[in-house]
C-alpha positions as YAML, in Angstrom:
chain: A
units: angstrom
residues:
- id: 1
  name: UNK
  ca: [99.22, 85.34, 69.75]
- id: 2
  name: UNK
  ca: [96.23, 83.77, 71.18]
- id: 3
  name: UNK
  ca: [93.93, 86.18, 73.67]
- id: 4
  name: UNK
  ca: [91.89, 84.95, 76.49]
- id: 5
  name: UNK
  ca: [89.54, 86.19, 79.18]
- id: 6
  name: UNK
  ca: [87.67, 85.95, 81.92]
- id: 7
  name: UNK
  ca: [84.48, 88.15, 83.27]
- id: 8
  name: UNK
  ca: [83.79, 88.51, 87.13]
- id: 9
  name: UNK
  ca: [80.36, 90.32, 85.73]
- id: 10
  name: UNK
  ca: [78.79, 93.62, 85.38]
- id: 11
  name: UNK
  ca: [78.84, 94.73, 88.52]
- id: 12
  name: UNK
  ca: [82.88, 94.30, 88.78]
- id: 13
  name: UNK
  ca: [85.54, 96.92, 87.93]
- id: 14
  name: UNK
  ca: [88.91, 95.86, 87.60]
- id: 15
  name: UNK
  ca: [92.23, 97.09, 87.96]
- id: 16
  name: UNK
  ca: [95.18, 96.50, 86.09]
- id: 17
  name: UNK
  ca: [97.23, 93.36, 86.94]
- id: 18
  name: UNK
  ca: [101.17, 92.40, 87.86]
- id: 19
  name: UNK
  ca: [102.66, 89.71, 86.04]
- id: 20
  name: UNK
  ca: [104.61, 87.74, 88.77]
- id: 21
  name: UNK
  ca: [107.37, 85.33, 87.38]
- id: 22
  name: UNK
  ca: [107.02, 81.35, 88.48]
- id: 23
  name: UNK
  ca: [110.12, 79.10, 89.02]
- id: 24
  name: UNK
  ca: [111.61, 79.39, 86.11]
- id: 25
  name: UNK
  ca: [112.04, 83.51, 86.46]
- id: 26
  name: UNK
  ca: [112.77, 83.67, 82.45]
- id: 27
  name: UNK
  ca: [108.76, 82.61, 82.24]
- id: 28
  name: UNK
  ca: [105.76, 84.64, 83.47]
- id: 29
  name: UNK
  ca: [103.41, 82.24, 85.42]
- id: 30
  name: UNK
  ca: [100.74, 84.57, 87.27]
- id: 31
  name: UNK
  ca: [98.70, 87.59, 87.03]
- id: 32
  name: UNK
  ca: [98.16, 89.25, 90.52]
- id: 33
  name: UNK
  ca: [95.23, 92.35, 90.60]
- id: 34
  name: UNK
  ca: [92.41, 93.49, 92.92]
- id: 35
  name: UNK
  ca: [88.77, 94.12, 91.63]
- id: 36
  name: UNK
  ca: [86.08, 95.78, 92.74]
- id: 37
  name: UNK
  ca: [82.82, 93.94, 93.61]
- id: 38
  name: UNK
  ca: [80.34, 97.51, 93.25]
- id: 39
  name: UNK
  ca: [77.64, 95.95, 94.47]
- id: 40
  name: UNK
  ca: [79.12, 94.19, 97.74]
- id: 41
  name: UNK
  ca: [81.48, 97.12, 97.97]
- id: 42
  name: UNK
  ca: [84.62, 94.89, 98.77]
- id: 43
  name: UNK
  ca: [87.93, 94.66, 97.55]
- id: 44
  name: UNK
  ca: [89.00, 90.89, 95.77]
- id: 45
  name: UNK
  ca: [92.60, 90.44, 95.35]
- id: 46
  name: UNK
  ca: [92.58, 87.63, 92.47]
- id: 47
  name: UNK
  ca: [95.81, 85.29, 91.39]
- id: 48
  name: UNK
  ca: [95.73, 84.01, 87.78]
- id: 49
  name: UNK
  ca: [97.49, 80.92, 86.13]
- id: 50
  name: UNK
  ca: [98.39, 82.64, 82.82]
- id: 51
  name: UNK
  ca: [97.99, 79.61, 80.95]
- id: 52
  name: UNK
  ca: [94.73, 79.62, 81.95]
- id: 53
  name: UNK
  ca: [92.90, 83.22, 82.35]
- id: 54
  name: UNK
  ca: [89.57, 81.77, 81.05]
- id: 55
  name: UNK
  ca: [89.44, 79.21, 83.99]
- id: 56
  name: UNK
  ca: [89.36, 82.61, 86.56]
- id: 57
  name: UNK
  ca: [91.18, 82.78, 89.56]
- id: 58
  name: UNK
  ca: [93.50, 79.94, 91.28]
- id: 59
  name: UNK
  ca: [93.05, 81.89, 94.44]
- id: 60
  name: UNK
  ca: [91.67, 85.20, 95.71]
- id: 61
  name: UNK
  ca: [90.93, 87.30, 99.23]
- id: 62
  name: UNK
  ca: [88.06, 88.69, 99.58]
- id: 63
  name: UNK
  ca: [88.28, 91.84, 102.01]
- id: 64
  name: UNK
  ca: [85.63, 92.96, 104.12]
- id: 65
  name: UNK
  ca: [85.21, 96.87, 102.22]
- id: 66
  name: UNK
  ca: [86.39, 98.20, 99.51]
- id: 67
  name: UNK
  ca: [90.08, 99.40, 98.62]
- id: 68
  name: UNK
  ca: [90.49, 103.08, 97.26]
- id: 69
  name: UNK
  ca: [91.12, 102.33, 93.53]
- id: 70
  name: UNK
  ca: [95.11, 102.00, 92.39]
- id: 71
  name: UNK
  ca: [96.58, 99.43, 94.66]
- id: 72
  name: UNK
  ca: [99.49, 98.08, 93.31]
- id: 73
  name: UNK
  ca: [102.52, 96.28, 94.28]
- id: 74
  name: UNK
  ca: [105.79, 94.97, 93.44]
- id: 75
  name: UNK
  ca: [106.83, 91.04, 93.92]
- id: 76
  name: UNK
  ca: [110.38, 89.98, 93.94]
- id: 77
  name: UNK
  ca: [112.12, 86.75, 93.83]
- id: 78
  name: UNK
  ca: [112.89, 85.81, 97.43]
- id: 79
  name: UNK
  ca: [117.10, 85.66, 98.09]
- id: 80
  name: UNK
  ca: [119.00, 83.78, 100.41]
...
């Protein structure tokens, strides 16, 4: 299995990422997880393309301060 990465920098802390499903639900598409900017002291929420981690983020949020460490979240398929 190949392994790939991507660095915000030294002055980042990250936090563990959710895998959130694409289209096809059977095949993992994105990585959703917030980091810490230390020396802005402000929350990112990040989106990955899993195919691509060594790209960086597709999107992100910055927010204006900093989140208290262990944010997490669950994502479910919309229904009808």
């Amino acid at each position: 299995m190949e392994q790939t990465s991507y660095a915000f920098g030294d002055d980042w802390m990250l936090e563990e990422h959710l895998v959130v499903a694409g289209q096809d639900a059977r095949k993992a598409k994105w990585a959703v997880g917030t980091a810490l900017d230390c020396r802005r002291r402000a929350t990112v929420v990040a989106v990955y393309d899993l195919d691509d981690i060594a790209s960086g983020p597709v999107a992100s949020a910055r927010l204006p301060y900093a989140l208290p460490l262990g944010l997490h979240g669950t994502f479910l398929a919309q229904t009808s």
